[in-house]
Structure formats: C-alpha cells, structure tokens
C-alpha positions in Angstrom: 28.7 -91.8 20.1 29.2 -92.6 23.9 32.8 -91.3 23.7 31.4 -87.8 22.0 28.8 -87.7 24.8 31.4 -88.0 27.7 34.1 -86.2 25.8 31.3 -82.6 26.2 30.5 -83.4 29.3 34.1 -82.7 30.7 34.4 -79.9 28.7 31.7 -78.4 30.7 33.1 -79.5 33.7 36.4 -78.3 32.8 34.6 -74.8 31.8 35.8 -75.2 28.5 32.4 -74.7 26.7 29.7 -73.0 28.3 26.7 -75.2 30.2 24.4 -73.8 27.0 27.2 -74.4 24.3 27.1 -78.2 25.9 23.8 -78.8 25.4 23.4 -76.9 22.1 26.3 -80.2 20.9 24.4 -82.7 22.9 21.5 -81.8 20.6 23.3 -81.7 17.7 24.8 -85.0 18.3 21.2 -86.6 19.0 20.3 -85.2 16.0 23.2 -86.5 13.9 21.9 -89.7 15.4 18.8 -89.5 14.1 19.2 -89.2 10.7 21.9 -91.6 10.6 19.4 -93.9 11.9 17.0 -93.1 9.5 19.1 -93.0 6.5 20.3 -97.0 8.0 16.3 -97.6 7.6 16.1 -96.8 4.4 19.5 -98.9 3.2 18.4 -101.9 5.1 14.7 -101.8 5.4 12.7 -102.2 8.9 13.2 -106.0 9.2 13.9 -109.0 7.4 13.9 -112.8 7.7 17.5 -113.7 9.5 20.4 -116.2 8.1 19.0 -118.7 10.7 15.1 -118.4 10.0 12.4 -115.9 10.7 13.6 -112.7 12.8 11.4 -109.7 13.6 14.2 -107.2 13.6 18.0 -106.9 12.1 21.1 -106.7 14.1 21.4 -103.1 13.5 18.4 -102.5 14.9 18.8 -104.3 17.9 22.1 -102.8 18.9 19.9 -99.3 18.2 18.3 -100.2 21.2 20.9 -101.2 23.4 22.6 -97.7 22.5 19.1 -96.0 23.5 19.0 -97.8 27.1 22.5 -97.2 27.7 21.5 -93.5 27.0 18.8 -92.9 28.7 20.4 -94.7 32.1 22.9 -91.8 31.8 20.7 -89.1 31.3 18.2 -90.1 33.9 21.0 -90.7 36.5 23.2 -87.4 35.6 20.9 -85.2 33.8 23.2 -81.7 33.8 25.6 -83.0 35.8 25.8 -79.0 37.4 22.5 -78.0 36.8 21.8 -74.1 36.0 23.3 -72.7 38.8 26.8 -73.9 37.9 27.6 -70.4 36.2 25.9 -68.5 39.1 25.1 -65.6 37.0 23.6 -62.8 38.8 25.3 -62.8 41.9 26.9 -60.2 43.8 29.4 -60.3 46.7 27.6 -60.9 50.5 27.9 -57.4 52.3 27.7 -58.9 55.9 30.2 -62.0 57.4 28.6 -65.2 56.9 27.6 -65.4 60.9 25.4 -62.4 59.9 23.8 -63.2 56.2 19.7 -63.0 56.8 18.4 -67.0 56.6 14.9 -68.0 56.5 13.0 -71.4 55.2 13.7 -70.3 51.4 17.2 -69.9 51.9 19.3 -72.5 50.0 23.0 -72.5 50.6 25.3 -73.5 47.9 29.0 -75.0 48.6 31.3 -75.4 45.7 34.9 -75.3 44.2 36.4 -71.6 43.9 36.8 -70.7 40.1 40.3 -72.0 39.5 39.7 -75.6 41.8 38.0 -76.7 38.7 41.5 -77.0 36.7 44.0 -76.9 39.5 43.6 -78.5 42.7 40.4 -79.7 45.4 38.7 -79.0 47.9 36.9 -81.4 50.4 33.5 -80.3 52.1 32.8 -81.2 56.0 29.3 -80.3 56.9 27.7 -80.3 59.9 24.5 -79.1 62.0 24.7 -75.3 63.5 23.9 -74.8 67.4 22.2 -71.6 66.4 20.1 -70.4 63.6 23.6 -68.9 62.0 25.7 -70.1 59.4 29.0 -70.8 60.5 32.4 -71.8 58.5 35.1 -73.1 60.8 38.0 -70.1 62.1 40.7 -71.2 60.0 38.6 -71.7 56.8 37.6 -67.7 56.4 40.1 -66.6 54.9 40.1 -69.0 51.8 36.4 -68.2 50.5 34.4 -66.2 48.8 30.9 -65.3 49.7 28.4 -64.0 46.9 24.7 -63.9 47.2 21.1 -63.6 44.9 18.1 -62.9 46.6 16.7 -66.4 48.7 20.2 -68.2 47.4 23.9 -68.0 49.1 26.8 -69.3 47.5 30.1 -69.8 49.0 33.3 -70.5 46.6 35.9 -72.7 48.4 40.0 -72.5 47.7 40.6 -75.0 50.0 39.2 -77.8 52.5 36.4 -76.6 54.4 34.6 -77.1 57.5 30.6 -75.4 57.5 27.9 -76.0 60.3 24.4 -74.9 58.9 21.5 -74.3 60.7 18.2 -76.0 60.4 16.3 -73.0 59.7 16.9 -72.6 55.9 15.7 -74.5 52.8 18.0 -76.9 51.4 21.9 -77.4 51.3 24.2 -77.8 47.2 27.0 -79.1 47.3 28.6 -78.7 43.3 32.4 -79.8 43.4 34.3 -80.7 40.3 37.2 -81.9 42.8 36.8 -83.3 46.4 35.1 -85.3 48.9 31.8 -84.4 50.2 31.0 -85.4 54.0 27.8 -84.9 56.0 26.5 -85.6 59.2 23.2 -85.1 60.9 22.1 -82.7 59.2 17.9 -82.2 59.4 18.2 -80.9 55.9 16.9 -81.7 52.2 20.6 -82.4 50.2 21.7 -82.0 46.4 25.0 -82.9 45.6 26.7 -82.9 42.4 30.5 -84.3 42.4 32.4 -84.7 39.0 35.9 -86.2 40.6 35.2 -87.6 44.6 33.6 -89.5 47.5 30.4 -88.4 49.0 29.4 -89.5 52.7 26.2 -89.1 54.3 25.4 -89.9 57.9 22.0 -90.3 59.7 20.4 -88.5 57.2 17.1 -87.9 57.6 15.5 -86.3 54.1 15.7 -86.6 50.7 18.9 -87.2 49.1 19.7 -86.1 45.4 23.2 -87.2 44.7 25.3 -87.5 41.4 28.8 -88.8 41.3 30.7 -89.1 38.8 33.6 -90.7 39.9 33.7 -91.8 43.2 31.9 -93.8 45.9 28.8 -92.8 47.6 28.2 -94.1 51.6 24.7 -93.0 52.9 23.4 -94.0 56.2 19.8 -93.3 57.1 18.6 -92.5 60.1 15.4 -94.6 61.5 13.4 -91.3 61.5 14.4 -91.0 57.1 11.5 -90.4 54.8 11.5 -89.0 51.3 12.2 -89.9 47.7 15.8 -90.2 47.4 17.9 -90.7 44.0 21.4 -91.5 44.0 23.6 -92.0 41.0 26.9 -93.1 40.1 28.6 -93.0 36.7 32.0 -94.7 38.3 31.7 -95.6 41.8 29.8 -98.1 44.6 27.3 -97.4 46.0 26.4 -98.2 49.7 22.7 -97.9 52.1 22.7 -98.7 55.4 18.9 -98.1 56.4 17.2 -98.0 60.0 15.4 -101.0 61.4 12.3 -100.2 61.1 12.7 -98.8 57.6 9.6 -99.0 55.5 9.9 -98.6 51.8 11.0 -99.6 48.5 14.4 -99.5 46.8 15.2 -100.0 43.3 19.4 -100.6 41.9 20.2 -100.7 38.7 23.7 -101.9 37.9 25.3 -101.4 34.3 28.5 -103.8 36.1 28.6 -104.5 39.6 26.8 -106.4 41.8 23.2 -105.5 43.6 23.3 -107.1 47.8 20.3 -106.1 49.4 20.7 -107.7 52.7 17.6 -107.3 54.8 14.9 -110.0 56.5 11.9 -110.4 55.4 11.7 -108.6 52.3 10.0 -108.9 48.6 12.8 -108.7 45.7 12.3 -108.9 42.2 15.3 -108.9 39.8 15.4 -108.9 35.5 18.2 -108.6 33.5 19.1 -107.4 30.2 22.3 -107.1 27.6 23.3 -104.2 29.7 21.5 -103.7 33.1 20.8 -105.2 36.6 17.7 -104.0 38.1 16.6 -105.2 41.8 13.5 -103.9 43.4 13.0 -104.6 47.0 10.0 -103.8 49.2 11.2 -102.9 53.1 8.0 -103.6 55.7 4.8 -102.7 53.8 6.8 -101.0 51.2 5.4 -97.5 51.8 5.0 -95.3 48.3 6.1 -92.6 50.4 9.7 -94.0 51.3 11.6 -94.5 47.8 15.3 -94.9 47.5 16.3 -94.8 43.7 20.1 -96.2 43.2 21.9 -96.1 39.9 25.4 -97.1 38.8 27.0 -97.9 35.3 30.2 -99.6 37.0 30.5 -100.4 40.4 28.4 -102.0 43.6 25.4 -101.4 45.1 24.4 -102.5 48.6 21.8 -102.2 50.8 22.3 -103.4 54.3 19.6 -103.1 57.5 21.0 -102.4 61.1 19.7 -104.3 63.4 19.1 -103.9 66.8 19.4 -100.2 66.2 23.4 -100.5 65.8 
C-alpha cells in the first residue's frame, strides 16, 4: 500500500485532490487495511508452530509490523506534508505595500510558490534579518508577487526567486514550496518549512526548527546561543547539523538507508537497529531536556558534526 500512500500525497501537492479529499483516501486506505488484516486473521489464525519448530507469530504477521513501522516513520516525520494553511482560504488581498503591513509578536509570515509554480516552474526563497521592524522584499522582486492577508497571518505568493528580510518583531516565519530551494540566515526567528521538490539551508539559527523535505537535502547550522526542540525530516535527502561548542543537548537520527555520523567528544551514544531503521541517540554536555534535535530520514545521511574552537 506504500505506493497508494505516496501516489495521494502528490496529488495534493500537485493540487489535484483537495488537502480534505487526501485525507478522506488516506483513511479509506487505512481502513481497507484493516479489514484486510482482519479477514488474513481469520484465514490463518493468530499464530502457529513454524516449519522449523515453535514460533510465536506467522510470517504474515511479522511483515504486518514491518509495514506499520515503516508507516508510522512517515507520518510522524511528514504528517500533512502542507498543513491547513496550504489552501489559504479566507484571505484577502493586503491594502498597504509590504514596507507598510501592521506587524506585531502574533504576526506569522508565510512564503510560498504562486498558484501556478506548483505545476510549472520554481521558485527559490532567500531570507534574511530586517534592519527595521518592516518587512522588506528585495526592489526587483515586487513586481512578481502577490500579497494577501487574514487577521495575525500574511502570506506572500512568489512567481519567481525571491529575496525577503523580516524583522524580528513578529511571531514566526512558513516557508511552503512545492518547487525550490529554501535559504536562511540569521534570522532570531521560530521557522516551519515545508518543501515537496528542493534544498533547505539554515544558518546560525537560533530557535526551533520544524522542517519537512521531501526531496532534497537539508544543511542547518546552529548558532552557540540555539535552544529549542527542533524536528527535521527528510523523505529523500541528507541530512546535515553543525552545532556550537558548547552545545548542550540530545539528538536522536533515525535512518531508513543511510548512514548516522555523530562526530563530537565526549559524548554518550546509544544505537539499535531493526529490519528497517537506524536509530542513534546522543547526549551533548549534560544532555539538557530542554535542547532536543529530532532528525529523520527514509533514504539518505545524517550527520552531526561540533565546531570547535568556535569556527
């Protein structure tokens, strides 16, 4: 059923089906599952002794649960790949220029794909920190976007590459692209990115990180001031931490193929494996409970590296 799974998710990303139409055939695929599953206990019993001796489950059974881990690692990494604000119902077009939209600390900014960059074309996304409390796009970008709005919540469509400086003085930055590469540097902000098809760079970040890739790699480095609970997933794509000396925290990878490098001194690793997944947990310093990076990949690398001497 992993091909049916994937096969709806692109045809919400291609906006084939509607986010709700997608999840009404997720269910209905889970369901399908389920009494398939049944109907297999009933033919076959719950277990039996094996050709080869005692056995305290069948071969169906156990490939069952190899299906369900496999499932649930994609779910917990992507979740709705878009999340509900993907359709941006409710919306109406900004009556100000950007320079001049009210922001306060509930203000989230949105950045994504204009309406036809999700079948034709890309866009990439440069963000970087404002020298004012303003929101700013680049001169040469202002022409090529459209700039819609819902009460606390700004969303800016993008035809083509882009260049935005954000102040600190607002909530939280979105990025949602179904084509392009993200690209962020020092920015003093939360960050939830969603990317479909693309590379996602993060510099000196210094709070939480929620990142979903589908396809692509993902580069974040942390700046020695970073705390937060961070998760980072990648269905297709590497994975790659660079973290401050003094970093203090805990890390956990998971691998579905690909290789885990945490390359650190002094730290506490534990590592188990099974039919499917890697999983690596690392304590940094004393491990703070506070300080979490969660990393996820079904194909690709994942490594963790510490600067030293603050390079």
């Amino acid at each position: 059923m992993k091909e049916e799974r994937i096969e709806i998710l692109k045809m919400v990303a291609e906006k084939k089906i509607t986010v709700e139409e997608g999840e009404r055939l997720l269910r209905a695929l889970e369901k399908g599952e389920a009494e398939e599953r049944e109907s297999r206990s009933e033919r076959f019993g719950p277990r039996h002794r094996g050709p080869c001796g005692a056995a305290d489950w069948n071969w169906s059974e156990r490939f069952e649960r190899l299906g369900f881990k496999m499932q649930e690692f994609f779910e917990n990494a992507f979740g709705s790949v878009f999340g509900d604000e993907y359709w941006f119902e409710g919306y109406e077009t900004a009556s100000v220029p950007v320079e001049d939209l009210p922001l306060d600390k509930e203000t989230t900014v949105v950045l994504t794909n204009s309406r036809t960059a999700y079948r034709h074309g890309s866009a990439d996304i440069r963000i970087r920190p404002s020298e004012d409390d303003r929101l700013h796009l680049e001169a040469e970008e202002k022409g090529t976007c459209e700039v819609l709005q819902k009460e606390k919540k700004i969303l800016i469509f993008f035809s083509d590459d882009a260049a935005v400086r954000v102040p600190a003085a607002i909530s939280k930055i979105k990025v949602i692209l179904a084509k392009g590469d993200t690209d962020v540097h020092d920015l003093r902000l939360p960050l939830d990115i969603r990317a479909v098809k693309g590379d996602v760079v993060v510099r000196n970040a210094v709070c939480p990180l929620s990142i979903r890739a589908m396809k692509g790699k993902v580069t974040l480095d942390l700046s020695d001031s970073y705390a937060g609970n961070s998760d980072v997933s990648a269905m297709d794509g590497d994975i790659n931490v660079t973290t401050g000396p003094q970093f203090s925290g805990r890390v956990e990878a998971k691998v579905g193929k690909g290789d885990i490098r945490i390359q650190s001194k002094g730290i506490k690793a534990g590592t188990y494996k099974n039919a499917f997944f890697r999983t690596e947990s690392v304590e940094f310093g004393s491990g703070a409970s506070d300080n979490l990076l969660s990393l996820k990949t079904m194909q690709g690398d994942i490594t963790v590296t510490t600067r030293e001497n603050g390079r």
